[in-house]
N, C-alpha and C positions, 0 to 999 in steps of 0.2 A: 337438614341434609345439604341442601347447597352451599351453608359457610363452611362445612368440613369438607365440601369438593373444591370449594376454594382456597383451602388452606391446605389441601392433599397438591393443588395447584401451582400453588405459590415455591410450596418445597420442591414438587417434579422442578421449578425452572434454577431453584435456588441450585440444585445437586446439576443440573443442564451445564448454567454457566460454571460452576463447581469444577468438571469435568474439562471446559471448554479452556479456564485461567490456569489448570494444572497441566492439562498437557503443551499450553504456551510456554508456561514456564519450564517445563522438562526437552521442548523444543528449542532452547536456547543453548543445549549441549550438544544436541544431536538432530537429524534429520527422520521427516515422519517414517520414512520407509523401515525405519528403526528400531520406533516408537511402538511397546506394545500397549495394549488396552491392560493386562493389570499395571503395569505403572501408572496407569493413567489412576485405574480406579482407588490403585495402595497410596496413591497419594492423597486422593479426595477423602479414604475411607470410608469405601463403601465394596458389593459385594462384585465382583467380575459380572453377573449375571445383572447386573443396575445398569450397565453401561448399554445394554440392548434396550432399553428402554429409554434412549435418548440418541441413542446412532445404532445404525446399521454394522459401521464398522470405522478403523482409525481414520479410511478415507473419507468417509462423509462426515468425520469429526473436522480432518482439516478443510474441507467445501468450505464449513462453517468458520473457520476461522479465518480461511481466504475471505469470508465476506464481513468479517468482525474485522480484521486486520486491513482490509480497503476502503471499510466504510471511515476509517478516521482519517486514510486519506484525503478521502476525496475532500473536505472544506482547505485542507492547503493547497493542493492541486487547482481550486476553482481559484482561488487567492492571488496565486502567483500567474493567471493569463488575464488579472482584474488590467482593466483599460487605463488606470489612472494613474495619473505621472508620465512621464518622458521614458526611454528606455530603457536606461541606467539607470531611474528610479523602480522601473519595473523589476528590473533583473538584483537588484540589493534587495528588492523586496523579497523577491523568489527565494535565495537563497538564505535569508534570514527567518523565512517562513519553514522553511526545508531542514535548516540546523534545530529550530525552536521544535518540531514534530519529532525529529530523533531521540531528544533529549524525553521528550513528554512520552513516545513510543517505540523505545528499543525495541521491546519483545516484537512487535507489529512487522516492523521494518525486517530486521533478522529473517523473521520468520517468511515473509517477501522474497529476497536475496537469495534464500538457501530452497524457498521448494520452487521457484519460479523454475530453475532447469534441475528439478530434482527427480525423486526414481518414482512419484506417485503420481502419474498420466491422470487422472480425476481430478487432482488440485493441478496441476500444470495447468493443464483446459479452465479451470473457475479460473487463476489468476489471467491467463491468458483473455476471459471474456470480461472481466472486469475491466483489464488494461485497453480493451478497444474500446470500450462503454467511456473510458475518460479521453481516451486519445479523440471519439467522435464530440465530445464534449469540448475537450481545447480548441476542435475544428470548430465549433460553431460559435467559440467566442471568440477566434482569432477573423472568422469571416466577420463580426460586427465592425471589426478595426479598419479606416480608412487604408492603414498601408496594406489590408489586404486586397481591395478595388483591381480586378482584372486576374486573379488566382483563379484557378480550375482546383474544382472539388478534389480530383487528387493529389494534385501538389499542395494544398489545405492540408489534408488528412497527413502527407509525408512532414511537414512543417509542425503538425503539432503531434506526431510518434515522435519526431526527434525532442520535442520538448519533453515530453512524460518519461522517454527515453534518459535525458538528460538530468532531470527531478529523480529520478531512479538509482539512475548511478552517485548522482549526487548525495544522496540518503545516506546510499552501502556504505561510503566513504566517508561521510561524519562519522555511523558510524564504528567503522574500525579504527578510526584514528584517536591519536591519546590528545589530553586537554592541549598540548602544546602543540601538537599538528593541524590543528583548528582553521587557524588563520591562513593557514597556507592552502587546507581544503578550500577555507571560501574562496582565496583569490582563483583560483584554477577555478574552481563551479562559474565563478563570475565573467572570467578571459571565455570559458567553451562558451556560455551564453551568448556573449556579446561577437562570437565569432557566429553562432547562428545568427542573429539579430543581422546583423553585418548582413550574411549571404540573404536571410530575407528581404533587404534595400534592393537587393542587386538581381535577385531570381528575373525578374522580367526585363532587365536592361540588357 
């Protein structure tokens, strides 16, 4: 009895994720508010009534993919506030980390970009409380850094919105741009940085 629950198990998560890559992938055309539940299911091939047996409904499908699609964020997000190197090596780092994730997760990103101010207030709020979970995170590895010595908690916190802010837009803009716009994305990713970088020297002088 317990290896056919385990095997009745394995398939619930196989048709789960099933459900979760389909409608990613049918979100690369359009936006959730859009998206019904049988395309979701006519794509996986399964019955309309399967799909209640894994979401509630398309909103609590994209909750889940707000947090599937944040979670491969986040090791490039910690990557690019890593301490090591000078700041120029920091910031070539950021953005080669930032191009390298686009390429690896279109669907991810996209799917970011387009419901972040989109029409379904459930995932707005998940993307919104994820985006502060990494913004308190940038704050507490940017307090480890000597040049942040005499920062107040909230200029921290303003200091690293602007960076996840800036990783953000930087993503969108990989990318929509064609192979040959590339180089020109990075340089602008790399000038805004280094003009944050810049005002960060100077905040307390």
């Amino acid at each position: 009895m317990s290896h056919i629950l385990g095997v009745r198990q394995v398939q619930k998560q196989k048709t789960r994720q099933a459900l979760l890559d389909a409608a990613l992938s049918l979100l690369e055309e359009q936006s959730l508010s859009s998206l019904g539940l049988r395309e979701v299911t006519r794509a996986v091939g399964v019955a309309p009534t399967a799909f209640y047996r894994h979401f509630h409904s398309t909103a609590d499908l994209g909750v889940v993919l707000v947090e599937e699609a944040l979670g491969s964020l986040h090791p490039m997000i910690s990557g690019t506030v890593s301490a090591d190197g000078d700041s120029d090596e920091r910031i070539a780092r950021a953005v080669s980390l930032i191009a390298r994730h686009v390429r690896e997760h279109p669907a991810h990103i996209r799917f970011i970009a387009r419901e972040r101010n989109g029409g379904v207030q459930k995932v707005r709020a998940a993307i919104a409380e994820q985006l502060d979970r990494f913004t308190d995170e940038v704050k507490a590895a940017l307090a480890e850094d000597p040049e942040s010595a005499g920062w107040s908690d909230d200029d921290l916190l303003m200091l690293a919105g602007l960076y996840v802010d800036q990783m953000l837009m930087t993503a969108s803009t990989f990318l929509e741009s064609s192979p040959e716009e590339q180089d020109q994305v990075a340089l602008v990713a790399t000038r805004r940085m280094r003009l944050i970088s810049i005002g960060r020297r100077h905040w307390l002088g």
